[in-house]
C-alpha positions as CSV (number, residue, x, y, z in Angstrom):
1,X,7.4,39.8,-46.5
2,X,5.9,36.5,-46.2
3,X,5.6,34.7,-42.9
4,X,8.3,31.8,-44.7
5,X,10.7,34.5,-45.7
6,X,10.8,35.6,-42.4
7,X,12.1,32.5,-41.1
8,X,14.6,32.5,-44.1
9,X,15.8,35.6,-44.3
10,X,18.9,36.3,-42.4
11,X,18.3,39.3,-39.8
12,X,20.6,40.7,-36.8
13,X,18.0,39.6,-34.0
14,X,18.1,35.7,-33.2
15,X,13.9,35.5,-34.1
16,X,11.8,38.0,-35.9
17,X,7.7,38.0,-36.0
18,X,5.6,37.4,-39.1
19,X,5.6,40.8,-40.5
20,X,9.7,40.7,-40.8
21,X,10.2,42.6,-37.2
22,X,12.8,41.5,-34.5
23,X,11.2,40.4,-31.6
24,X,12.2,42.1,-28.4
25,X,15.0,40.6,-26.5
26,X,14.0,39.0,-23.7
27,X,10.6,37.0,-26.3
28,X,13.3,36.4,-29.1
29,X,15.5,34.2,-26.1
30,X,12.7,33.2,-24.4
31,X,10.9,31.5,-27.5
32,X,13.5,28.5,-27.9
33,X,13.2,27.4,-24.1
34,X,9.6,27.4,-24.6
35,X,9.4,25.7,-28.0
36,X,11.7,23.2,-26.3
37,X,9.9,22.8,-23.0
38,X,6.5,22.1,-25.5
39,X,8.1,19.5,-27.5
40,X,10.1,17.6,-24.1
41,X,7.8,14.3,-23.6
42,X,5.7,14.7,-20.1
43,X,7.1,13.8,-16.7
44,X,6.5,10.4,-15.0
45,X,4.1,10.3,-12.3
46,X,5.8,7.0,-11.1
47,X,7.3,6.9,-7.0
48,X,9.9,4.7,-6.1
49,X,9.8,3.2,-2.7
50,X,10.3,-0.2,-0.8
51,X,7.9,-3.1,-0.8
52,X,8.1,-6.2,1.7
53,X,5.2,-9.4,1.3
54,X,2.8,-10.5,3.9
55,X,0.2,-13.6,3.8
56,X,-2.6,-15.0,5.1
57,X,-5.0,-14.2,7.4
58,X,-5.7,-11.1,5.4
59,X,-9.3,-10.3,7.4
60,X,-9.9,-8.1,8.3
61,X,-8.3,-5.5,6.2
62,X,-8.3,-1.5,7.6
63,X,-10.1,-0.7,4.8
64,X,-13.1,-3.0,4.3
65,X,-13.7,-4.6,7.6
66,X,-14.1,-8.8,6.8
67,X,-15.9,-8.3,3.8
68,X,-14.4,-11.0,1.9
69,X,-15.5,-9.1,-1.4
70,X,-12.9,-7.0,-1.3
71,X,-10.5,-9.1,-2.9
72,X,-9.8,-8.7,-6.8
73,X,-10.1,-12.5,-8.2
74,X,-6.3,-12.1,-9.2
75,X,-5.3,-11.2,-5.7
76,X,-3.4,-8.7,-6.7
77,X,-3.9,-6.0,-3.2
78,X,-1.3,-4.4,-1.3
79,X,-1.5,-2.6,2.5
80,X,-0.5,0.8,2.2
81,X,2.7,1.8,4.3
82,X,2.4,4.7,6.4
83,X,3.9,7.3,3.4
84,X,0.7,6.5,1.4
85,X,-1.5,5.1,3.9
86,X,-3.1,9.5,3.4
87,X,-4.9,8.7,6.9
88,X,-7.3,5.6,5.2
89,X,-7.5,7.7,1.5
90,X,-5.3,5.1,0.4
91,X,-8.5,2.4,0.2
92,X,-9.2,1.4,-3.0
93,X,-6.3,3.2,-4.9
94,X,-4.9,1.4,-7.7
95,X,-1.1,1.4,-8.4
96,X,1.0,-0.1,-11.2
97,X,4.1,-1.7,-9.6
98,X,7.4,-2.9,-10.3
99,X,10.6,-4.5,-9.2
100,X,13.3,-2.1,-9.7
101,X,16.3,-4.1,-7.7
102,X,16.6,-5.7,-4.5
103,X,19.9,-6.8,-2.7
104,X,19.6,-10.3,-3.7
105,X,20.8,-10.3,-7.8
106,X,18.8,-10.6,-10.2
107,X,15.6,-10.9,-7.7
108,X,13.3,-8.9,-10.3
109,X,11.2,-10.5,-12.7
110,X,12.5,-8.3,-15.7
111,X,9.1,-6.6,-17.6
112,X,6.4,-7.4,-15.3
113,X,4.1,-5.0,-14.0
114,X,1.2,-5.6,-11.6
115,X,-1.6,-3.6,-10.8
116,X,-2.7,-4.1,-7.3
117,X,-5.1,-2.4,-4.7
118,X,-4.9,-1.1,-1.3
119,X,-7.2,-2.3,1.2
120,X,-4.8,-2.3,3.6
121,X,-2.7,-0.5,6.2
122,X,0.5,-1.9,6.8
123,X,1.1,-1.0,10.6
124,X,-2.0,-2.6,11.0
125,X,-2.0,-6.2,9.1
126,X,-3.1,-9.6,10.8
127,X,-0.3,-11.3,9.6
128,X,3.6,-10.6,9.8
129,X,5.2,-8.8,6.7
130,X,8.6,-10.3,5.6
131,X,9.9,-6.6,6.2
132,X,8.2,-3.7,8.2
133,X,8.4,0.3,7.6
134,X,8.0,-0.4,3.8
135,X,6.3,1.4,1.4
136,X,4.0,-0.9,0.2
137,X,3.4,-4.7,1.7
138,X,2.2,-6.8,-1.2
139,X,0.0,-9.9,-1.0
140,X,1.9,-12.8,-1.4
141,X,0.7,-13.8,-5.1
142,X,1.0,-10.2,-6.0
143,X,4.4,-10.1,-4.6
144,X,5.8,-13.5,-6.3
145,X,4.7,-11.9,-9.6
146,X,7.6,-9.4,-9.9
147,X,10.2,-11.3,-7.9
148,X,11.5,-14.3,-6.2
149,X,9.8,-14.8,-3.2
150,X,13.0,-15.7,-1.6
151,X,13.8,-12.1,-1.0
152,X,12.2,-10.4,2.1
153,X,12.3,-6.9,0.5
154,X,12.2,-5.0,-3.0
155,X,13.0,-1.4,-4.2
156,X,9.8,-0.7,-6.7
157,X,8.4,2.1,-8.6
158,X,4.3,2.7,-8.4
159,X,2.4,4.7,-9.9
160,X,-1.4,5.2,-9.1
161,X,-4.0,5.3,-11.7
């Protein structure tokens, strides 16, 4: 029997092997789940959390002392809030970020996503975030990006890359 027919040909057990045998019970029900778990696209890696703004003076940072440096040309940097802030590992991670919904309508820039890094810890900034315990407290340019800057806190999603 060829390996086709196999698949054609109708047979009591739900799946048989190449050589026209059915496969043992607990394989033959077994085989569909993991066919299906193969074929399912990969899981997001995104977080959702909070993010507030803060603005200048932004040295020095936790991360890189006054090092002026630091700073991407786009400013596009965040201080990390204490659920990411990984006891300093958070310097120099790179997230994507975006505004998911705030409690001001339609606050979100619809489609944008920033990538910003943390040099930054939040509890620790020299200037006053619009919101504390936040996950994330972005630079103000990096902040008016993905929403109005008339609202003192977002819900976002970040992923690091």
């Amino acid at each position: 029997m060829s390996y086709l027919a196999s698949f054609t040909s109708e047979s009591s057990a739900p799946f048989t092997s190449p050589m026209g045998k059915p496969l043992p019970l607990g394989l033959g029900h077994l085989l569909p789940w993991l066919l299906s778990f193969l074929l399912l696209p990969s899981p997001s890696l995104a977080d959702v959390g909070t993010a507030s703004f803060y603005g200048p003076p932004y040295l020095p940072t936790a991360c890189y002392g006054s090092d002026e440096g630091q700073f991407p040309a786009d400013n596009l940097y965040a201080g990390a809030g204490e659920g990411i802030w990984d006891n300093g590992a958070s310097c120099g991670r790179v997230y994507l970020v975006r505004c998911l919904s705030s409690a001001t309508p339609d606050a979100c820039v619809e489609g944008q996503t920033i990538q910003v890094v943390i040099l930054d810890r939040a509890a620790t900034l020299n200037s006053i975030p619009s919101t504390n315990g936040t996950t994330m407290v972005l630079s103000s340019p990096a902040f008016g990006m993905i929403t109005q800057q008339s609202v003192g806190v977002i819900n976002i999603e970040f992923t690091p890359i």
